[in-house]
N, C-alpha and C positions, 0 to 999 in steps of 0.2 A: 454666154448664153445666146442663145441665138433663137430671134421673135420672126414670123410670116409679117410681111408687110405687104401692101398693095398701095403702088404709089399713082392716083391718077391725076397730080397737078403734072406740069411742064418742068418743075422744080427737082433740084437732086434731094434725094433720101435725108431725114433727120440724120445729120452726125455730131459727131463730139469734137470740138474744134479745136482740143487740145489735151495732150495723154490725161489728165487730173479732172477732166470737167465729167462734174455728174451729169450735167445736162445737154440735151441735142437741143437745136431752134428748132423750132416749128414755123413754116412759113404760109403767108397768106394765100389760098387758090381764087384768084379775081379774076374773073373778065372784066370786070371795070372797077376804079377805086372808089374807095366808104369813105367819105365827109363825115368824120364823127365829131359834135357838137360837146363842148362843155359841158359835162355831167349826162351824157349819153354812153348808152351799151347798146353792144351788137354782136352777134353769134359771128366770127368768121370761120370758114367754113379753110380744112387744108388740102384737101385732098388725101388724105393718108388714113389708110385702114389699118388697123392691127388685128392680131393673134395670141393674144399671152397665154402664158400659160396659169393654169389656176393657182392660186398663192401670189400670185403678183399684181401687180397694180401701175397704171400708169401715170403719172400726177402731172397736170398742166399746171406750169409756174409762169409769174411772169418774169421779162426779162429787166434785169435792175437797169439798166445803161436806156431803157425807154420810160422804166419808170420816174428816175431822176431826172434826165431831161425832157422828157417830152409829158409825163404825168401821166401816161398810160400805163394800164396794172389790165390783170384778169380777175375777173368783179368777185368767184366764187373759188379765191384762193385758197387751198389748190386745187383744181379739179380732179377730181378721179374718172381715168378708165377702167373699166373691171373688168375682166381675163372675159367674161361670156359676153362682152358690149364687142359687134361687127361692124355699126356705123361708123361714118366721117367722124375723124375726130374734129370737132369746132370748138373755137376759142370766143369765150365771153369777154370781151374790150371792154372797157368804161374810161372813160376821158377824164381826168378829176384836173385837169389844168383850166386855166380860162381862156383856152384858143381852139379852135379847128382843128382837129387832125386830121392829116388825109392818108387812108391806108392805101399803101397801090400793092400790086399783083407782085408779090416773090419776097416783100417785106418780113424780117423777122417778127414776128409778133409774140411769143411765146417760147417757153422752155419744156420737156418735155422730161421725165426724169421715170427709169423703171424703177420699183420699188417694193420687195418684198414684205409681205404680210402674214399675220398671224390670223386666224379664227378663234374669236373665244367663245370658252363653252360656261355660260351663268352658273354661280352656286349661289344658292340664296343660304342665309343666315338672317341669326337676330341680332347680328352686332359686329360691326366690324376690329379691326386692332388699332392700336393704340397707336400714335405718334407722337414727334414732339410740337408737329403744327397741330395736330389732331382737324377741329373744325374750322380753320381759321380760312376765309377766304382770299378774295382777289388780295393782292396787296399783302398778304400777310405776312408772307418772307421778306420785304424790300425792307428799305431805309425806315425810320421810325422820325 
């Protein structure tokens, strides 16, 4: 599949860093670096436009290897891009560790994953079908 991209950070193009990886990085576009605070968020901004095509979806994830060590995640996981959005893609940080992070300019912050979708079209009824969970909520299938 091949997306339009418009790269205006200093940074090389999201790629996939190995033949199996769903995911590209996404990296930070700074002129100067974020002090993000202990249970603080903040848009960063990558420089990178896209183009999808309709039926597709772009999903910012976060990266595990920042989350585990350092406790930084993207706050509204996963993000979605949608094929008609032209703006910067920007990533939402939140710091859930109890230290300082300091973002600087080219840092990966983020994973970036294309992903095809479906539209559905509602039927309303009065009643839906039967299962073996039927109404049973959160927790209903785990351990007992």
């Amino acid at each position: 599949m091949k997306i339009n991209i418009i790269n205006k950070s200093q940074h090389e193009l999201p790629n996939y860093e190995t033949i199996a990886s769903a995911g590209m990085d996404l990296r930070a576009n700074l002129s100067e670096s974020i002090a993000l605070n202990p249970l603080e968020r903040t848009i960063v901004k990558t420089g990178i436009f896209i183009e999808l095509p309709i039926g597709f979806e772009a999903q910012v994830r976060p990266r595990s290897g920042l989350a585990a060590k350092k406790g930084i995640t993207v706050l509204n996981s996963p993000g979605t891009v949608d094929a008609d959005y032209r703006g910067e893609i920007g990533v939402i940080l939140v710091n859930l560790s109890p230290e300082v992070f300091i973002i600087e300019n080219g840092e990966r912050i983020a994973q970036l994953i294309i992903a095809q979708h479906e539209r559905a079209e509602w039927v309303e009824v009065k009643e839906l079908s039967e299962t073996l969970r039927g109404k049973g909520g959160f927790g209903s299938t785990g351990v007992k």
